[in-house]
MMTF fields as JSON, N, C-alpha, C and O atoms, coordinates in Angstrom:
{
  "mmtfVersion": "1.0.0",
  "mmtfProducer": "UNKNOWN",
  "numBonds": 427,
  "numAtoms": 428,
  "numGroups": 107,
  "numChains": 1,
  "numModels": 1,
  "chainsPerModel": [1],
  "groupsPerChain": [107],
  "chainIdList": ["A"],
  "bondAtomList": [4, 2, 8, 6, 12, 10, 16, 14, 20, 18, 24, 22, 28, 26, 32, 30, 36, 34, 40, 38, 44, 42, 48, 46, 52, 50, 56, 54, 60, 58, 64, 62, 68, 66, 72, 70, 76, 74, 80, 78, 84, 82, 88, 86, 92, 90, 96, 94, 100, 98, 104, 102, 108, 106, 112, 110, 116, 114, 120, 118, 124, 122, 128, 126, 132, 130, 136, 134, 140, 138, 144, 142, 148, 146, 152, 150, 156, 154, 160, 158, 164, 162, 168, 166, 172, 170, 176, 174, 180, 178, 184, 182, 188, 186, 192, 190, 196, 194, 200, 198, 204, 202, 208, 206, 212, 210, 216, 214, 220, 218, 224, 222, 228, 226, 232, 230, 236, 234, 240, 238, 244, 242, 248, 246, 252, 250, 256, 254, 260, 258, 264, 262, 268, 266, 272, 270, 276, 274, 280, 278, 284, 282, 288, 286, 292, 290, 296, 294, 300, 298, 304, 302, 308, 306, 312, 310, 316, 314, 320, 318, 324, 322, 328, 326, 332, 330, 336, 334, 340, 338, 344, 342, 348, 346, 352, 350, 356, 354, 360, 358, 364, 362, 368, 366, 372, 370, 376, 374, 380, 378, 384, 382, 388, 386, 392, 390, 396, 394, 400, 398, 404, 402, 408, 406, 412, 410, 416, 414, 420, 418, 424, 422],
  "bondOrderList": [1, 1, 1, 1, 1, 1, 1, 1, 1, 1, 1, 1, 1, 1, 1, 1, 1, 1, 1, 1, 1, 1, 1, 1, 1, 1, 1, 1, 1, 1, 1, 1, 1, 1, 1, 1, 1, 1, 1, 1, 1, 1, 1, 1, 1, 1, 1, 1, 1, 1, 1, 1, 1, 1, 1, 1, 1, 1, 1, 1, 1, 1, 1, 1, 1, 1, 1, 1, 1, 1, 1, 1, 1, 1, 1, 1, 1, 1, 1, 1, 1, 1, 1, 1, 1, 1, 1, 1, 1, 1, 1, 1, 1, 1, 1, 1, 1, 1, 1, 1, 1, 1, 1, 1, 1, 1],
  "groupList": [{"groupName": "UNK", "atomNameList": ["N", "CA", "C", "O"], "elementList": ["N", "C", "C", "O"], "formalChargeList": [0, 0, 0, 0], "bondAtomList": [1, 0, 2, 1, 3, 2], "bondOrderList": [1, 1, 2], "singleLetterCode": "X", "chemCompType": "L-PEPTIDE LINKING"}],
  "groupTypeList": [0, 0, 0, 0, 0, 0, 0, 0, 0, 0, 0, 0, 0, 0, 0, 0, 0, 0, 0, 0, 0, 0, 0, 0, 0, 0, 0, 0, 0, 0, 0, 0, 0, 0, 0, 0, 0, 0, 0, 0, 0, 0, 0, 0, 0, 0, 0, 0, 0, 0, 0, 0, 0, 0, 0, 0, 0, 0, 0, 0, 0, 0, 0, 0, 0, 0, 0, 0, 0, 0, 0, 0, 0, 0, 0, 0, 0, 0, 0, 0, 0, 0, 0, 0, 0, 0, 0, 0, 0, 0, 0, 0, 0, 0, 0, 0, 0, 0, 0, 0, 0, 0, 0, 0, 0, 0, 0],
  "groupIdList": [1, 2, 3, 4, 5, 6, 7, 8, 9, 10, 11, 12, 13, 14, 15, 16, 17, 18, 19, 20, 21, 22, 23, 24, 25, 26, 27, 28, 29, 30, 31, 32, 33, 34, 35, 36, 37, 38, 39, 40, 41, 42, 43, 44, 45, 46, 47, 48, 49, 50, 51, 52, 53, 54, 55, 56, 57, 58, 59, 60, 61, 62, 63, 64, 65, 66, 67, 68, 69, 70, 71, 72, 73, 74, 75, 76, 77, 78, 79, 80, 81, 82, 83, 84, 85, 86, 87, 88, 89, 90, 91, 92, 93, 94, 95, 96, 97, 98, 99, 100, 101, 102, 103, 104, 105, 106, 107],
  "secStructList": [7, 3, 3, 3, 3, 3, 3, 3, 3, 7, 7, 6, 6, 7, 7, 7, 7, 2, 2, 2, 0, 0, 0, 0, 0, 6, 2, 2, 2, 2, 2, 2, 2, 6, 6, 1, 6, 6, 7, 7, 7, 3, 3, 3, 3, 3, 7, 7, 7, 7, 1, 1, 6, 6, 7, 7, 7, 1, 3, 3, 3, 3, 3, 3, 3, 3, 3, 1, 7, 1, 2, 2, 2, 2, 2, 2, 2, 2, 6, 6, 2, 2, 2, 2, 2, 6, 6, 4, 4, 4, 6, 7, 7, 1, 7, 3, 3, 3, 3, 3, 3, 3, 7, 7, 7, 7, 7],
  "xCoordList": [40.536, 40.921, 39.743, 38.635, 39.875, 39.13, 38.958, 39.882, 37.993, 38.167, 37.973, 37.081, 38.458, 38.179, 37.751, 38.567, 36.46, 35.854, 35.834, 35.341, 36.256, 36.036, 35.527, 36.026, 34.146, 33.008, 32.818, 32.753, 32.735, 32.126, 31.17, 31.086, 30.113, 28.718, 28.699, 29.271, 27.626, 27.791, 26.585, 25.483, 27.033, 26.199, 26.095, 27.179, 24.872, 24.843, 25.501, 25.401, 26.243, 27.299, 28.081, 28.926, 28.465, 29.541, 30.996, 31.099, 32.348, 33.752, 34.444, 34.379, 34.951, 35.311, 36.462, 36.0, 37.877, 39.243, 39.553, 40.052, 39.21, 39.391, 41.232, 41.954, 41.711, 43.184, 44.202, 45.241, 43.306, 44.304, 43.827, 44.701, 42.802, 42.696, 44.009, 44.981, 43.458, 44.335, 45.898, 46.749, 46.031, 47.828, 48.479, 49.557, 47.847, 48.987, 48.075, 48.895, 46.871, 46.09, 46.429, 46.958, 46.103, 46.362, 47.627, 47.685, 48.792, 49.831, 50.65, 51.467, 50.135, 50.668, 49.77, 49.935, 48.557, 48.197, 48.403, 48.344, 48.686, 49.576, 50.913, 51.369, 51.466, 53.008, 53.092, 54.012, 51.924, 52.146, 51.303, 51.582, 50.652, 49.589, 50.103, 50.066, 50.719, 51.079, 52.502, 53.177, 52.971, 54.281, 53.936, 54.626, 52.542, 52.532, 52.326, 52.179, 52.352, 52.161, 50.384, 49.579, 50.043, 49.345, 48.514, 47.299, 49.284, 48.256, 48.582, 49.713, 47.161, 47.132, 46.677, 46.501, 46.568, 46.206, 45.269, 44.635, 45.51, 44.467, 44.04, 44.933, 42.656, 42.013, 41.495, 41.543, 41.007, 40.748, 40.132, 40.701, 38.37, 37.399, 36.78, 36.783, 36.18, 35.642, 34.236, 34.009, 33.314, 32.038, 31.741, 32.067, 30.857, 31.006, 29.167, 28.476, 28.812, 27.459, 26.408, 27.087, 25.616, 24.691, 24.066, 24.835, 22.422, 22.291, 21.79, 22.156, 20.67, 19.9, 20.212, 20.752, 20.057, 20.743, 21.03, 20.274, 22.06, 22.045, 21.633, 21.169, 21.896, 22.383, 23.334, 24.31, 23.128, 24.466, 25.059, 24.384, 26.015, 27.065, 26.486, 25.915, 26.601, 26.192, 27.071, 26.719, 28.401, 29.687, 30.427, 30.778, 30.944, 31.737, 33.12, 33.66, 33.597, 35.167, 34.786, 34.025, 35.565, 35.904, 37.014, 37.703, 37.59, 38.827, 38.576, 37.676, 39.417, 39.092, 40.338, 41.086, 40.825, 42.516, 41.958, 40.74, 42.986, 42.756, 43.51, 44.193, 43.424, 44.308, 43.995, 42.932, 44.902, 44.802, 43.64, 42.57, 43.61, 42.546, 42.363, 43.201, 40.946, 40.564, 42.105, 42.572, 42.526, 43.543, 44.917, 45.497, 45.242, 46.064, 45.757, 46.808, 44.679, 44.297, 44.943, 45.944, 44.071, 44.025, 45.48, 45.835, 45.902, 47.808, 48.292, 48.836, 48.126, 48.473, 47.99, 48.753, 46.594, 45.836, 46.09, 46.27, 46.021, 46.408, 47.673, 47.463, 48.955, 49.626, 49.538, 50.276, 48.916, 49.326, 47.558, 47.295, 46.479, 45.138, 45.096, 44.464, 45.692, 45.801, 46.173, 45.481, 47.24, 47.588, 46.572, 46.44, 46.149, 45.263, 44.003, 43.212, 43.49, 41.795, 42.685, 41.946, 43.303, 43.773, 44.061, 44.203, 44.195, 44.468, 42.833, 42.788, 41.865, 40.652, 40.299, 40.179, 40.099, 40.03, 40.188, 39.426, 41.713, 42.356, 41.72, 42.358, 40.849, 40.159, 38.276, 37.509, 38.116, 36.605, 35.842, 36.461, 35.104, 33.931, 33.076, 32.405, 33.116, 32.012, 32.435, 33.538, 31.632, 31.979, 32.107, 31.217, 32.786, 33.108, 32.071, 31.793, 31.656, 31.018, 32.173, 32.862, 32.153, 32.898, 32.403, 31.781, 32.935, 32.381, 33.901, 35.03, 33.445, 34.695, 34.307, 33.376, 34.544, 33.734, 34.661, 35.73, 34.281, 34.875, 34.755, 33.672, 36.435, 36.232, 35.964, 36.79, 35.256, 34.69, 35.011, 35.182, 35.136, 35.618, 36.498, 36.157, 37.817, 38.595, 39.361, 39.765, 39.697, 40.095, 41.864, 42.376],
  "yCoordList": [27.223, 25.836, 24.973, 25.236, 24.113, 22.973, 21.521, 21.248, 20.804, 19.252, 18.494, 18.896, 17.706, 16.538, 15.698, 15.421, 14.756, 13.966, 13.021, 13.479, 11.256, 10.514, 9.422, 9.097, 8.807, 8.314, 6.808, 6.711, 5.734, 4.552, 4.474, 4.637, 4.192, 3.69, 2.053, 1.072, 2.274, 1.206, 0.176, -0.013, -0.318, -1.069, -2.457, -3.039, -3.329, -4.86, -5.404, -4.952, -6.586, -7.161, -6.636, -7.449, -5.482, -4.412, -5.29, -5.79, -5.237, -6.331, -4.882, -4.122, -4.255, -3.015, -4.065, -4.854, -3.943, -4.445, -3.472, -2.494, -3.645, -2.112, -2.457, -1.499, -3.658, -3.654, -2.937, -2.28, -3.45, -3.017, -1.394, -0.642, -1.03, 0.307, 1.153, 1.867, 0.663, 1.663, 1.337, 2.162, 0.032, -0.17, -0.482, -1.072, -0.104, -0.009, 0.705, 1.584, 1.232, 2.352, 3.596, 4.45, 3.748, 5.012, 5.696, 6.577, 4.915, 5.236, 5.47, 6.186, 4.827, 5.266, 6.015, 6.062, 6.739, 7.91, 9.009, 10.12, 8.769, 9.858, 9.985, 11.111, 9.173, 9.281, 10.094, 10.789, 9.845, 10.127, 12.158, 13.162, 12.033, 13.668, 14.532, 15.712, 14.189, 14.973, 15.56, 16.15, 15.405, 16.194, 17.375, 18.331, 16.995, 18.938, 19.566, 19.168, 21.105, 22.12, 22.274, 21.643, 23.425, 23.159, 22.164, 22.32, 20.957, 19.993, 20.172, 20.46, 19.932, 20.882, 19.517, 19.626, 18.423, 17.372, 16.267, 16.106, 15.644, 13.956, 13.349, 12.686, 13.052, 11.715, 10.651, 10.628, 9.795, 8.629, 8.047, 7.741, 8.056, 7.539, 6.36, 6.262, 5.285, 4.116, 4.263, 4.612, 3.885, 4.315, 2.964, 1.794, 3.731, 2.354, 2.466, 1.787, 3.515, 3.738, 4.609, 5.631, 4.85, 5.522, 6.737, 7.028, 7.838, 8.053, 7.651, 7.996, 6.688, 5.927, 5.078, 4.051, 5.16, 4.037, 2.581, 2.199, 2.116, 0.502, 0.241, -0.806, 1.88, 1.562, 1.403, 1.438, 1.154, 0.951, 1.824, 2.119, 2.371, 3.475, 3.866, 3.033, 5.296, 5.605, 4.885, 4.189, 5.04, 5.121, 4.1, 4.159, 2.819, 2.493, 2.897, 2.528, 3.892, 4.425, 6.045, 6.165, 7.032, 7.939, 8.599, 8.586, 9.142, 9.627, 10.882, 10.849, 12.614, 14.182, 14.018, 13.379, 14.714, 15.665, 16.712, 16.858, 17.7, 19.184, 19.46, 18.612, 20.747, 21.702, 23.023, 23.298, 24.026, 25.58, 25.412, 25.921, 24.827, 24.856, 23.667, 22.765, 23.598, 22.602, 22.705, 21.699, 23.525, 23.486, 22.568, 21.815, 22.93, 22.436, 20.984, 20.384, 20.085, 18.587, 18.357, 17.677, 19.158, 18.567, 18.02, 17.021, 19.017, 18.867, 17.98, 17.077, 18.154, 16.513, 15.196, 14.244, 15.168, 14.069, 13.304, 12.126, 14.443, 13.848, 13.208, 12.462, 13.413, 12.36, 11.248, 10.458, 10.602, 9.499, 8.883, 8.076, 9.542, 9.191, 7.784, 7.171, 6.82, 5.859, 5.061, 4.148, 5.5, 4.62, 3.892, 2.738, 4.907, 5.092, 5.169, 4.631, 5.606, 4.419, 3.071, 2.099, 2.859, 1.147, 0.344, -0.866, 1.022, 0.182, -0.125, -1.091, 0.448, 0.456, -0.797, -1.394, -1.379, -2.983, -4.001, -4.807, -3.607, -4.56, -4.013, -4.005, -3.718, -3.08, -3.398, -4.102, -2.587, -2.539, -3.066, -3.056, -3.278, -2.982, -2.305, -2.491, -1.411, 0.052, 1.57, 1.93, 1.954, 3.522, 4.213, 4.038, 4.671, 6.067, 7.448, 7.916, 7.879, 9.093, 10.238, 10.33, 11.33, 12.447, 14.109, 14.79, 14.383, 15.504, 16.802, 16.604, 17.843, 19.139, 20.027, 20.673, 20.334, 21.38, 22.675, 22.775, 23.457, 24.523, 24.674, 24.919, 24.489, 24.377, 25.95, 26.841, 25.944, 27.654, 27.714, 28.809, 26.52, 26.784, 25.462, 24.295, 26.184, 24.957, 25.193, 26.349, 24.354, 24.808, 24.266, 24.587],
  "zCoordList": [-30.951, -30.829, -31.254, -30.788, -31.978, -32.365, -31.39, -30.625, -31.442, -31.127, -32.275, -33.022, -32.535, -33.504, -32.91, -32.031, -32.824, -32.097, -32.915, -33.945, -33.145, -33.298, -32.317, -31.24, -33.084, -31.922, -32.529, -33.754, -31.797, -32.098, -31.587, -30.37, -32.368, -31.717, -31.311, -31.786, -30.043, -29.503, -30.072, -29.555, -31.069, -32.158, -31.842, -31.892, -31.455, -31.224, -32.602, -33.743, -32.082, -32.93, -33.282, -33.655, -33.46, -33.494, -32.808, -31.688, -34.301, -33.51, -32.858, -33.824, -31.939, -31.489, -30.506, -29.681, -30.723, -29.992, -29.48, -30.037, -27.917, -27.371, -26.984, -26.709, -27.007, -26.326, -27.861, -27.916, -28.868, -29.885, -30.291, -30.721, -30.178, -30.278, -29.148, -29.395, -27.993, -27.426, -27.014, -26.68, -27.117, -27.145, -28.648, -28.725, -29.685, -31.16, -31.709, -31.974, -32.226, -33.163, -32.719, -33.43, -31.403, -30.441, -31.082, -31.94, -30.295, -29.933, -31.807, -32.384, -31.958, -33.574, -34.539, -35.758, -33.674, -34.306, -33.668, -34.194, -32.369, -31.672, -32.094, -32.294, -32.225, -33.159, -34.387, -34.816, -34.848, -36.208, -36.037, -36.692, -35.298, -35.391, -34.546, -34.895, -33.215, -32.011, -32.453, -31.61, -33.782, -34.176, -35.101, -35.455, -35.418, -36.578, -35.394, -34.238, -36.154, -35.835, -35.753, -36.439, -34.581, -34.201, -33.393, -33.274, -32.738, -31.863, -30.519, -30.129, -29.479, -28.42, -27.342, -26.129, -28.038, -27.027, -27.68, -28.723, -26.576, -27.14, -26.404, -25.876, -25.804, -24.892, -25.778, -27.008, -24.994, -25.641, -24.125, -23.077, -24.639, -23.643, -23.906, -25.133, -23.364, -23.067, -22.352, -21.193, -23.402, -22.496, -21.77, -21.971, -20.68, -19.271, -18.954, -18.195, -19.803, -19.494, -19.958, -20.055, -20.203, -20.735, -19.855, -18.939, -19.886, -19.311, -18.435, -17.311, -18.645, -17.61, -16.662, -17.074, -15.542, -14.529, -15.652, -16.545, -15.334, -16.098, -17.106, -17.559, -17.8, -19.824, -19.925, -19.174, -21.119, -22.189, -22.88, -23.866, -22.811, -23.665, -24.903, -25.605, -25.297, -26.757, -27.514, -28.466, -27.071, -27.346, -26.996, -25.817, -27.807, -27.236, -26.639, -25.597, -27.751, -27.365, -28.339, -29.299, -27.707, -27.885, -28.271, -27.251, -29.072, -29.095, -29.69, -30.529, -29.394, -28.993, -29.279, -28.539, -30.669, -30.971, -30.524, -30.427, -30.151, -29.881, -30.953, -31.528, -31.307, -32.762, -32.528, -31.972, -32.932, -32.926, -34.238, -33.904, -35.621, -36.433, -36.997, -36.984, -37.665, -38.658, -39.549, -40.083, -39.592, -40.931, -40.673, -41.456, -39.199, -38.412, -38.435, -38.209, -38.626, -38.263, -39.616, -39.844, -40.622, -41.437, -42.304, -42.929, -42.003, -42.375, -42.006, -42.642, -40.611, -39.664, -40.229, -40.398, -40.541, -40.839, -42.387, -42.693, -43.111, -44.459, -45.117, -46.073, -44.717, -44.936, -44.285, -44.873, -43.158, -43.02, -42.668, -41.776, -43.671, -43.816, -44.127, -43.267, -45.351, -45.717, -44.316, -43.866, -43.778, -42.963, -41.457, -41.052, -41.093, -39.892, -40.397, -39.623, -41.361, -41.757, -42.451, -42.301, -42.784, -42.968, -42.076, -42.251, -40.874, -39.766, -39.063, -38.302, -39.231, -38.467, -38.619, -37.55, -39.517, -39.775, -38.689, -38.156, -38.523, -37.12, -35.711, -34.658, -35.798, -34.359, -34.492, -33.835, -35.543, -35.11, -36.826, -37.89, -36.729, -37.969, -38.496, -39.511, -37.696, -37.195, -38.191, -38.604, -38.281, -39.492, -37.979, -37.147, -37.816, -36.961, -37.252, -38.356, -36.057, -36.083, -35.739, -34.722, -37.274, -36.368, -36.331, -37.146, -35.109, -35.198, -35.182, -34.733, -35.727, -35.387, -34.506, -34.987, -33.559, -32.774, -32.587, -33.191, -31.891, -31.374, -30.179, -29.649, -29.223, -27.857, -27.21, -27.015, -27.088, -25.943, -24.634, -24.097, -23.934, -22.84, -22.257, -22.063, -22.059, -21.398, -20.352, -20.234, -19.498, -18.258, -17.849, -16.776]
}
């Protein structure tokens, strides 16, 4: 199983719409990914804090697809790629950090 990690950094002046990320970007990239084959789940986190007492988030927002493979996202991801990086606009200004991992242990 894979994670797909998409990360916003928590960048001064950074425009990040956390209401429209998660009530119309979300839900219509879950619409659109949570129907291939292969997808195993989806969060979507809000950083509230850093490590240090009374920092600031690496992260403003987080969002983790699960998938049986990279191959599995990618199927999912590529038809409707145009659509969902065209929508990022209406939310944030920020390049997204992503990462692919390999989940080893899940509970």
């Amino acid at each position: 199983m894979v994670k797909i990690s998409i990360m916003y950094p928590n960048t001064k002046n950074a425009r990040f719409d956390m209401n429209y990320y998660l009530n119309t970007h979300m839900p219509m990239s879950i619409a659109k990914l949570s129907v291939a084959p292969g997808f195993r789940g989806v969060s979507v986190e809000r950083g509230v804090g850093g490590g240090a007492p009374d920092s600031e988030p690496t992260y403003i927002a987080m969002c983790h697809y699960l998938f049986d493979s990279v191959e599995d996202f990618l199927a999912a991801f590529h038809p409707h790629a145009a659509l969902l990086q065209g929508d990022m606009p209406n939310y944030t200004d920020l390049t997204p950090i992503m990462q692919v991992s390999t989940v080893e242990i899940r509970q």
